[in-house]
N, C-alpha and C positions, 0 to 999 in steps of 0.2 A: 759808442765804438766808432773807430775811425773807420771809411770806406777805404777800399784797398788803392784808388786813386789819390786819396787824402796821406794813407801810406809812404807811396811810392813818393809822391812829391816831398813828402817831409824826409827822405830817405835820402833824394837827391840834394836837398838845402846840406842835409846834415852832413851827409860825404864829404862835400863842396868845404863848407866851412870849416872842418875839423875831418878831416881825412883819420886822423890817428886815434880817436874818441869812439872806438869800438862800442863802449857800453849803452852810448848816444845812441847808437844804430841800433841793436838789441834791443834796449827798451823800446822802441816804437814797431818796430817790429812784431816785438810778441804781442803788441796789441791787438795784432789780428789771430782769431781765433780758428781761422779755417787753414789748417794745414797745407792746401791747394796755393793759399794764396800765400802763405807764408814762406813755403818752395819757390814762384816766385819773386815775392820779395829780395828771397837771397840770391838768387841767381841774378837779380838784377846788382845787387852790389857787385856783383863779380862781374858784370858788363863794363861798369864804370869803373 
């Protein structure tokens, strides 16, 4: 499993690269299992 640091950074490349590729972001995402972190995950996309 990815660390929620390993996450976030893959979350940021993926934004980055492909703004419109929704399903990109999701899939790496749910890779995290804890709902905490999952919350923010998504609130970070919504930063950027």
């Amino acid at each position: 499993m990815l660390s929620f640091e390993e996450i976030l950074k893959k979350e940021i490349v993926y934004k980055i690269d492909d703004i419109e590729n929704v399903n990109i972001q999701k899939s790496i995402v749910y890779k995290s299992t804890n709902k905490e972190e999952l919350m923010q995950v998504e609130v970070h996309h919504y930063l950027l």
